[in-house]
VEXDOGU-948241 format. One record per residue (C-alpha): residue number from 1; x, y, z. Coordinates in pm, 1 decimal. Example, Ala and Ser with C-alpha at 12.3 -4.5 7.8 and 13.67 -1.06 7.14 Angstrom:
VEXDOGU-948241
ATOM|resi|X|Y|Z
ATOM|1|1230.0|-450.0|780.0
ATOM|2|1367.0|-106.0|714.0
***
This chain:
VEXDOGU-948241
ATOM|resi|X|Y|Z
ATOM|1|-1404.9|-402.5|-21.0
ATOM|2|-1238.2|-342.7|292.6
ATOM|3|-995.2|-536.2|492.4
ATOM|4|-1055.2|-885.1|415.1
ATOM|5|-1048.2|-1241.0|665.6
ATOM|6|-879.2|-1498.0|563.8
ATOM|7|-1055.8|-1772.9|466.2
ATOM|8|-1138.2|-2049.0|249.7
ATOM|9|-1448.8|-2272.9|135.4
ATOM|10|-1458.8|-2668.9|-5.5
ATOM|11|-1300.2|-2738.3|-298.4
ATOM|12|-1118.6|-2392.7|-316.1
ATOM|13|-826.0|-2388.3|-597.0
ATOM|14|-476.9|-2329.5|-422.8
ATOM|15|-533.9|-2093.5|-133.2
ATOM|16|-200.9|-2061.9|-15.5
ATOM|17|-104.8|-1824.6|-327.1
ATOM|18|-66.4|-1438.2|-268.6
ATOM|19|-32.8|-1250.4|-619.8
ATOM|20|174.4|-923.1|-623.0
ATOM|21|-84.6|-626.1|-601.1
ATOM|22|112.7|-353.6|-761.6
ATOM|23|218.1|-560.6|-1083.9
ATOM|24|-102.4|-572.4|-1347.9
ATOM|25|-190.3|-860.7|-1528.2
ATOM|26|10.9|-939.1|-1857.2
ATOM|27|-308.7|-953.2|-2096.4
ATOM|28|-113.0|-1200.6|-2304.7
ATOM|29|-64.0|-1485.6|-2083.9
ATOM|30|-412.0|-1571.8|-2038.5
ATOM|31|-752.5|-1459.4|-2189.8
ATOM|32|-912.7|-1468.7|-1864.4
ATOM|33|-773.1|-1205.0|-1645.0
ATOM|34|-898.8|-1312.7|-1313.6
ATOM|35|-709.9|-1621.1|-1239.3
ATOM|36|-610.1|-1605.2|-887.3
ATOM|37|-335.0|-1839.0|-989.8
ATOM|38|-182.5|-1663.4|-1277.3
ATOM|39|-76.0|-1335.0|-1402.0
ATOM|40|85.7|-1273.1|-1089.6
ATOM|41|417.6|-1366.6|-908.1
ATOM|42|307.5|-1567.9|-599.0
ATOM|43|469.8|-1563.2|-242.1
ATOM|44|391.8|-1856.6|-39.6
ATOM|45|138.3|-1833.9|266.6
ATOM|46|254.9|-1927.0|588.0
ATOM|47|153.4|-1863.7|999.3
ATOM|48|457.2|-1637.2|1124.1
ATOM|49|661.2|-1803.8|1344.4
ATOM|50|620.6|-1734.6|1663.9
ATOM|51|251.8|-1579.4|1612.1
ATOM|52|24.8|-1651.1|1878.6
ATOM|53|-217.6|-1286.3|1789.8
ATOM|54|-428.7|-1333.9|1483.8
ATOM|55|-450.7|-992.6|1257.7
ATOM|56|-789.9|-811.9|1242.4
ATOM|57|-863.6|-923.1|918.3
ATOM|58|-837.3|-1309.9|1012.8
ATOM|59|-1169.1|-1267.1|1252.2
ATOM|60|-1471.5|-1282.9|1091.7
ATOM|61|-1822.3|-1292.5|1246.8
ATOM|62|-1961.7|-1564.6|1091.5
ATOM|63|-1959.1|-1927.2|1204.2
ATOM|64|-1894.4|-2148.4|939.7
ATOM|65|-1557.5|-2324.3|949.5
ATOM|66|-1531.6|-2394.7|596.0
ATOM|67|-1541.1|-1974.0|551.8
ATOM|68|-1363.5|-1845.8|872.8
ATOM|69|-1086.1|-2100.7|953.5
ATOM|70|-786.3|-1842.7|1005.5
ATOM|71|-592.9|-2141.4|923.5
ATOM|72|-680.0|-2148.2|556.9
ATOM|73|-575.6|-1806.6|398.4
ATOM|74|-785.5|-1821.9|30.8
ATOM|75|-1130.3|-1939.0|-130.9
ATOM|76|-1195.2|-1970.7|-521.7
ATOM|77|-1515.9|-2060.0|-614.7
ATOM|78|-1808.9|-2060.8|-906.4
ATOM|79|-2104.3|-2112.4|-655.9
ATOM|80|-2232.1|-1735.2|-597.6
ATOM|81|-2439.2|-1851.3|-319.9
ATOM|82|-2097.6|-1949.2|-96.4
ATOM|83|-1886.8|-1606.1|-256.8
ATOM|84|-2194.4|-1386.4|-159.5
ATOM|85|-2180.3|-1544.5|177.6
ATOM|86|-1772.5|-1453.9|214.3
ATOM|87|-1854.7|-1162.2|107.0
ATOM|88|-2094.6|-1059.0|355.1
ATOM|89|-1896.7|-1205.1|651.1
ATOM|90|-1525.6|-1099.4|582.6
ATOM|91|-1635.0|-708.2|436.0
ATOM|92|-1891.5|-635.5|724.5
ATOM|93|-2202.8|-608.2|421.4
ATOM|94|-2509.4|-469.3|487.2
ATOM|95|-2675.2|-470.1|179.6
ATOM|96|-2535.9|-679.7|-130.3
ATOM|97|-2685.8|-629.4|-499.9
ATOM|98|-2520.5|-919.0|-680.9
ATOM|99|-2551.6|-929.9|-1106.6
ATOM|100|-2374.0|-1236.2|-1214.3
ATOM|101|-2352.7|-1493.9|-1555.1
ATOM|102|-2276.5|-1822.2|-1592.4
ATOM|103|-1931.3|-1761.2|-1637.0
ATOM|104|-1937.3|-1618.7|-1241.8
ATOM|105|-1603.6|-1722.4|-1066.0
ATOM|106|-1443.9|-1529.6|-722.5
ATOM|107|-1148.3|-1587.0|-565.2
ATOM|108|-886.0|-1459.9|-320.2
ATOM|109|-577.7|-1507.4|-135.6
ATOM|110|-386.8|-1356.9|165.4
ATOM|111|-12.5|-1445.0|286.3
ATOM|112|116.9|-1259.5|553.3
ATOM|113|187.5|-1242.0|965.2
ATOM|114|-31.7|-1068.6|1235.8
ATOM|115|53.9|-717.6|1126.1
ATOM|116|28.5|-693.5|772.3
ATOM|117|-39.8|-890.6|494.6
ATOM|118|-86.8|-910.2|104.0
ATOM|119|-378.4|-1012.4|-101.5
ATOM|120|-533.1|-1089.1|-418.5
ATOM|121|-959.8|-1055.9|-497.3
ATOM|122|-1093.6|-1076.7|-804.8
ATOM|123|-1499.7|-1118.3|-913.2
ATOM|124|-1660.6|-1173.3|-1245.6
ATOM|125|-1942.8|-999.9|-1266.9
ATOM|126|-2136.7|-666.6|-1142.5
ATOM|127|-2218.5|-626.7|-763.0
ATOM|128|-2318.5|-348.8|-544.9
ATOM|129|-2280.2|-330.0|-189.7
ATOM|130|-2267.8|-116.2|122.9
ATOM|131|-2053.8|-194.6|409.1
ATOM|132|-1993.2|-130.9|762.1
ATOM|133|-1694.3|75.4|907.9
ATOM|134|-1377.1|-177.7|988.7
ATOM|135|-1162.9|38.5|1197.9
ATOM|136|-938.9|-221.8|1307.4
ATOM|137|-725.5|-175.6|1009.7
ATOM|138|-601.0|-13.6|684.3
ATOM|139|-623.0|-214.6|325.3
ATOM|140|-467.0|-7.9|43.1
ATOM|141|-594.4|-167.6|-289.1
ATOM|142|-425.8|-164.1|-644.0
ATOM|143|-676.9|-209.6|-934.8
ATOM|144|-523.0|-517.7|-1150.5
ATOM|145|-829.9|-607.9|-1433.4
ATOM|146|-1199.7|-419.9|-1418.0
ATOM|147|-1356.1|-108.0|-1265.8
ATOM|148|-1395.1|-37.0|-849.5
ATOM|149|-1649.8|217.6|-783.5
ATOM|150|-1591.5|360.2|-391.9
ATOM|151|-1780.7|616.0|-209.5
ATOM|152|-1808.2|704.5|190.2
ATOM|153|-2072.0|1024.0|167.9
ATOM|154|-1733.4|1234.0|171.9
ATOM|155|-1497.2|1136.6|-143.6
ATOM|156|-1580.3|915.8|-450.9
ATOM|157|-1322.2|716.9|-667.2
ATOM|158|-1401.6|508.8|-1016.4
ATOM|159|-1040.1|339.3|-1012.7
ATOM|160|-948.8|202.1|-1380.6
ATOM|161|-640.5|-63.2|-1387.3
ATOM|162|-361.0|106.8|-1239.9
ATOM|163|-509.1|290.0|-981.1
ATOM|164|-416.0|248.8|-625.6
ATOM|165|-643.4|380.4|-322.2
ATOM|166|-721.0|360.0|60.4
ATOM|167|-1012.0|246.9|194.5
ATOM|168|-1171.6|453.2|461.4
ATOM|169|-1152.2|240.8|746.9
ATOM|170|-1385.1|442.9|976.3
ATOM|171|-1671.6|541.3|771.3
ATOM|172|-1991.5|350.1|577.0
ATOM|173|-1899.9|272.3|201.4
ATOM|174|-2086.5|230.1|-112.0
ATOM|175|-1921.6|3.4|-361.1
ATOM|176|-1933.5|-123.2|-695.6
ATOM|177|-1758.1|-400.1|-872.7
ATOM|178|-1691.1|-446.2|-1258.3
ATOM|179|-1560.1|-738.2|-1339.5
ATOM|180|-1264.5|-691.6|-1059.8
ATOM|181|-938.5|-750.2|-971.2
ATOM|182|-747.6|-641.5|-689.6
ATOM|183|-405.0|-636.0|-528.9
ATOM|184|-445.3|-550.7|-196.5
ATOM|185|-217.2|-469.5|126.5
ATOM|186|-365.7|-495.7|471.9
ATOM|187|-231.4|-304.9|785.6
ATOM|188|-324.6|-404.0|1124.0
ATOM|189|-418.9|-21.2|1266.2
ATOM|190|-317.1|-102.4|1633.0
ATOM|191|50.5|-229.1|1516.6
ATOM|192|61.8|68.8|1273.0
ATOM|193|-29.6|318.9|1599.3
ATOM|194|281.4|133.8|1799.3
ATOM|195|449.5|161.0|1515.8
ATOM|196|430.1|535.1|1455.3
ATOM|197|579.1|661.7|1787.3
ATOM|198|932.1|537.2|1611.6
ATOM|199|867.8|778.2|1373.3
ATOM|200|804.1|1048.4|1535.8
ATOM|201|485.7|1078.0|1481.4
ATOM|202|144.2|1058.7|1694.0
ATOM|203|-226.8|993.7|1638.6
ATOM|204|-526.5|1231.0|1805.6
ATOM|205|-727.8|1025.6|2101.6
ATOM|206|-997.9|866.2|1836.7
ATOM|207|-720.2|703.3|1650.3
ATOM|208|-515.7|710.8|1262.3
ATOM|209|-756.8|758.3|1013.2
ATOM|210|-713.6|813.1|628.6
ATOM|211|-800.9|1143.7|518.3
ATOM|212|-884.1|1075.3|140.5
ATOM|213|-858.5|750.0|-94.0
ATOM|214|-583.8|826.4|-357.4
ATOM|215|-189.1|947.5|-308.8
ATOM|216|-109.2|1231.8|-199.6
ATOM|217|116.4|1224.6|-540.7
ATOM|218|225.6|989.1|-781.5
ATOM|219|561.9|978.2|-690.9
ATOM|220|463.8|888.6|-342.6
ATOM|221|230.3|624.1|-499.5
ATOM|222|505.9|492.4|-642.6
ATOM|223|695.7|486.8|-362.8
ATOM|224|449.0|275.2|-160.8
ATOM|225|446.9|38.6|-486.3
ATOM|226|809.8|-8.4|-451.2
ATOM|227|790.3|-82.4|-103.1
ATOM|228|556.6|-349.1|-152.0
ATOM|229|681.7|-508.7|-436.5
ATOM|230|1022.8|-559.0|-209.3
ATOM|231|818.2|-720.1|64.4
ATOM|232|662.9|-980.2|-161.7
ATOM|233|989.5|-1043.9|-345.8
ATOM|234|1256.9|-1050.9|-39.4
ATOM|235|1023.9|-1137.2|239.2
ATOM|236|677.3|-1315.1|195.6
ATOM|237|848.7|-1524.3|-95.2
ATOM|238|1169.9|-1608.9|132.3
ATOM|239|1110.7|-1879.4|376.3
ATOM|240|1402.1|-1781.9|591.0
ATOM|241|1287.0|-1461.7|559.0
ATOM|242|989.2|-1451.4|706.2
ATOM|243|1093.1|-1707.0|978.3
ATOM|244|1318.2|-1422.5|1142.1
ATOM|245|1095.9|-1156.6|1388.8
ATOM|246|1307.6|-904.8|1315.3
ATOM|247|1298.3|-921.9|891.5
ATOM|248|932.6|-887.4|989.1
ATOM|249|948.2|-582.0|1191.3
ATOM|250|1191.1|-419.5|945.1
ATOM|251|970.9|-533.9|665.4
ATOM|252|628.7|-409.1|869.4
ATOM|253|846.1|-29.4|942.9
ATOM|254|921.3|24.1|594.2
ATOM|255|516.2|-49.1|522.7
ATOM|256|407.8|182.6|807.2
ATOM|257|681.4|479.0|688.2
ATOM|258|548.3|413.0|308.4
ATOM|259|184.4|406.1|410.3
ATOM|260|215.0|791.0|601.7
ATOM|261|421.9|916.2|312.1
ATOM|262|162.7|810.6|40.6
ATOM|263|-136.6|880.0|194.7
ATOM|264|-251.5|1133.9|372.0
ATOM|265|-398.4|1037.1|712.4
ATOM|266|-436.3|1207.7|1113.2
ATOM|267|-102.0|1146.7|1214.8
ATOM|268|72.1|1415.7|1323.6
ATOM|269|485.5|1481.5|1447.5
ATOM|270|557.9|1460.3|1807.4
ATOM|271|919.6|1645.6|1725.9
ATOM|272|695.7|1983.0|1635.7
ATOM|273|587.7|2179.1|1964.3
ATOM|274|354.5|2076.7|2161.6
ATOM|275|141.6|2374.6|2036.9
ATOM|276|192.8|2307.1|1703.9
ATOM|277|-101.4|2174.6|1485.5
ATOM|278|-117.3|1954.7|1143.4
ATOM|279|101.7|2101.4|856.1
ATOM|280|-59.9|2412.3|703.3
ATOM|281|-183.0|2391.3|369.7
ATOM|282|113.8|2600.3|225.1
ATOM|283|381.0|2299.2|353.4
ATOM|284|185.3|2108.9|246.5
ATOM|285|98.4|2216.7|-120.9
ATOM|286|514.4|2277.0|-127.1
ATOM|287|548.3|1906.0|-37.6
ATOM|288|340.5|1764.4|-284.0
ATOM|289|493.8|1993.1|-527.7
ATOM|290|840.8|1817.9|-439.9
ATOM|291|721.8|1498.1|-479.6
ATOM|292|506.1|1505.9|-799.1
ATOM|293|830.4|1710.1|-939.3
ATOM|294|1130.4|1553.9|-796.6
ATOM|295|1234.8|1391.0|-1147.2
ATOM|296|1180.3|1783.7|-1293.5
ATOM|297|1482.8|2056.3|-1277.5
ATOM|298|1300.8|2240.2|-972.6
ATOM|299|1464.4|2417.1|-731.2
ATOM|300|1337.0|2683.2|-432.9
ATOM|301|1166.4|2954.8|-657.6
ATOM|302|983.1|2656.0|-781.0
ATOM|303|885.6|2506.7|-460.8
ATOM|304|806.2|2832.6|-335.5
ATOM|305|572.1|2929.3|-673.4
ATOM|306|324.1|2599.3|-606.4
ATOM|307|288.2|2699.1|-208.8
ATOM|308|237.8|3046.5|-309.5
ATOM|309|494.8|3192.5|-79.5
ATOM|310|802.7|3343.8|-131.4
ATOM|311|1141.4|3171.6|-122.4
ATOM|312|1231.1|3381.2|200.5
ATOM|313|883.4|3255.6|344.3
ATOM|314|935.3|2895.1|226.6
ATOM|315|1258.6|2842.2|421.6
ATOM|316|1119.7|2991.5|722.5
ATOM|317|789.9|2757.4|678.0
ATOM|318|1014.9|2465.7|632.9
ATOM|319|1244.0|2540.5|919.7
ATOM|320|925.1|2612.5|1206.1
ATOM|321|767.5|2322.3|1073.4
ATOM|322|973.4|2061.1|954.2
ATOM|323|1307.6|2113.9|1076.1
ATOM|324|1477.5|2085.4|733.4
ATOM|325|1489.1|2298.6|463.2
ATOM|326|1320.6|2279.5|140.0
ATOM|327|1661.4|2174.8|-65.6
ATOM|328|1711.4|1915.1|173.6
ATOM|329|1319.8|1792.5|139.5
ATOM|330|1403.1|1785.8|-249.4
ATOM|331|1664.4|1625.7|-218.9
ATOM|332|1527.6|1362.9|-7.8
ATOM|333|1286.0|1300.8|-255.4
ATOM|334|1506.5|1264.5|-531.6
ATOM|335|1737.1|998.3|-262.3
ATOM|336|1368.5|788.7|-268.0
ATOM|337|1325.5|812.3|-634.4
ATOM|338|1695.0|671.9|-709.4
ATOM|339|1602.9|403.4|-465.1
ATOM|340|1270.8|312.1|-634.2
ATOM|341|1452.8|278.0|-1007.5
ATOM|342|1732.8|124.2|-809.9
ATOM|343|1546.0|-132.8|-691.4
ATOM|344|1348.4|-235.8|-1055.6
ATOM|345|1671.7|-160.6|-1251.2
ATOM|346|1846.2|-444.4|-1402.1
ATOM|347|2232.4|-462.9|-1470.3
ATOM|348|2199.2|-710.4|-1750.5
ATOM|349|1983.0|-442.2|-1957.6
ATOM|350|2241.3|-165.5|-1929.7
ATOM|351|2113.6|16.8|-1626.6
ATOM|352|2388.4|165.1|-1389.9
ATOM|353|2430.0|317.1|-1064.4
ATOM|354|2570.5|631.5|-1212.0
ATOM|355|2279.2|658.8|-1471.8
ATOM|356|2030.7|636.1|-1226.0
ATOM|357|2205.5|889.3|-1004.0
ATOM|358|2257.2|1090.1|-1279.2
ATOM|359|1881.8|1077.4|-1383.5
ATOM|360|1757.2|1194.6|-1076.2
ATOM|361|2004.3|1515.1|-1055.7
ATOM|362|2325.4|1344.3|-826.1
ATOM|363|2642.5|1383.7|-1052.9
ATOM|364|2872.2|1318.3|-827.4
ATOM|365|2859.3|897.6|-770.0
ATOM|366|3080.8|937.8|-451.7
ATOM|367|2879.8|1152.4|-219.5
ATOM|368|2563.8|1054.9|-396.0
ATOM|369|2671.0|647.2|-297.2
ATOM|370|2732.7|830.5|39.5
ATOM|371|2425.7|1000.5|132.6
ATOM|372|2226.9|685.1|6.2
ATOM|373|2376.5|429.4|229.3
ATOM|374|2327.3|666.9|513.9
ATOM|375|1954.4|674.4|454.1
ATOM|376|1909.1|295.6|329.6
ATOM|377|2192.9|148.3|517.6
ATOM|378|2328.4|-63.9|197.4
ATOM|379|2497.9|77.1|-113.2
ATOM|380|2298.3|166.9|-414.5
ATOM|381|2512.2|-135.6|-577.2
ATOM|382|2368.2|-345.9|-355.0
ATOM|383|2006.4|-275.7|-438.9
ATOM|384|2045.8|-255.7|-809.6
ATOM|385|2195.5|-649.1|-797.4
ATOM|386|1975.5|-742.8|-546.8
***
């Protein structure tokens, strides 16, 4: 619903499991699709070493140990009386229209350190609810199994499996449950505000907020999939890993860069004049463009068509505003899309660096080799046997 505590109640089933929110539910391993211990690849949960700070989403404003022990990172239980009560406590409810059956059953699970973390939630049954603001952080949600419902007075999302969205942190929501099951990723907003001055980028004085729910594209969805699917499988699921500070800040950077890419929120670049405002719309349409298209044989006159400016106008847009030029955006674009198909491709099935390269418009292996390990700082051999 928003960015859930961790917590757990008595006789919960495994809480230390965290299932992979961007990889749905294989309908044929089990008829019931909201098993918090199944369909999913699980990464261990573990307190970060070193932590001292608990995240946002470990407070909760309840009292009862059994539900807000930031110790205990999951709850799985058939007793709607002690889910409604998690519920209310960890998603800041206000008003909670429950419709359950006997066969009621909710669970979660959260692994993670104080500035991010990833979850699973899933509910049998129907419930409505309205819930306060949480600005204290960002949860981006995947849907796994069911239907989500979301509305905040401004936008209004019915998310099928597949879907991913923000929620909006700042504002009142309406939501409605069918039988659901997320994936979630949470984002402590303070860390993600440090975070953001590294990238050049700045937030005005009331803080980042999310501007609408869905991508900006589905490339860029994708992108922010691929991201998280390499935090769960080289980080949260590697001890060693996630005993190292700085795996966790690298691993928390490429979240934060992913998470302003995808979705489209208040921060804006510090590298711009001071003058300067947000992108216009044209940039913006143009950028989009590149990244819905960057698979496609596009080029400028392209680019230019879906801003509705001319190529001349385009380039000079590009250049006040971004610094770069649109061929360089593109091919930026096309560098992250290699990288995504990189990183699910699999050697023993036939898959190649120079096919993937190829695919994505780079036919020359040497310079394209080149220019990737400048902007991912390994080879694209590397990640494709990783």
């Amino acid at each position: 619903m928003g960015t859930p505590g961790w917590s757990s109640s008595p006789g919960a089933a495994d809480p230390h499991r965290a299932a992979d929110p961007h990889r749905a539910a294989d309908p044929h391993r089990a008829a019931d699709p909201h098993r918090a211990s199944d369909p999913h690849r699980a990464a261990p949960s573990r307190p970060a070493s070193g932590s001292s700070i608990a995240p946002s989403w470990l407070v909760a404003d309840g009292r009862r140990p059994d539900l807000d022990d930031p110790r205990v990172r999951g709850i799985e239980t058939h007793d709607p009386a002690v889910a409604h009560a998690a519920i209310g406590r960890l998603y800041r409810i206000r008003d909670l229209a429950p419709a359950t059956g006997p066969d009621f059953r909710f669970g979660r699970a959260v692994s993670g350190d104080e500035r991010f973390a990833m979850g699973d939630i899933h509910y049998r049954g129907r419930l409505h609810a309205v819930s306060e603001p949480q600005p204290e952080s960002f949860c981006v949600s995947r849907v796994l199994a069911g239907r989500y419902g979301l509305s905040d007075g401004r936008d209004e999302i019915r998310a099928a499996p597949g879907d991913r969205f923000v929620f909006p942190s700042d504002r009142v929501k309406e939501h409605h449950w069918d039988d659901m099951h997320l994936g979630q990723v949470m984002l402590d907003r303070a860390a993600v505000e440090r975070e953001l001055a590294g990238l050049s980028l700045t937030t005005p004085p009331e803080g980042l907020q999310t501007l609408s729910m869905e991508p900006v594209s589905d490339a860029l969805g994708e992108h922010w999939a691929s991201t998280t699917r390499h935090l769960l499988d080289g980080v949260l699921s590697n001890d060693a890993a996630m005993a190292s500070p700085l795996v966790r800040s690298a691993a928390f950077r490429s979240l934060v860069t992913a998470f302003v890419e995808a979705f489209e929120t208040t921060a804006v670049g510090t590298a711009r004049p001071a003058d300067a405002g947000a992108l216009p719309s044209t940039v913006r349409r143009a950028l989009a463009f590149v990244e819905e298209h960057a698979h496609d044989d596009i080029g400028v006159v392209e680019i230019a068509e879906a801003a509705r400016l001319t190529p001349r106008g385009l380039q000079l847009a590009f250049r006040r505003h971004l610094d770069t030029t649109p061929t360089a955006a593109l091919r930026a674009a096309r560098l992250r899309g290699a990288h995504a198909d990189l990183e699910v491709g699999d050697p023993t099935r036939g898959h190649t660096v120079a096919g993937i390269a190829l695919s994505w418009g780079f036919a020359n292996p040497g310079r394209f080799a080149a220019m990737y390990a400048a902007q991912f700082g390994r080879t694209p051999r590397e990640t494709l046997e990783a």
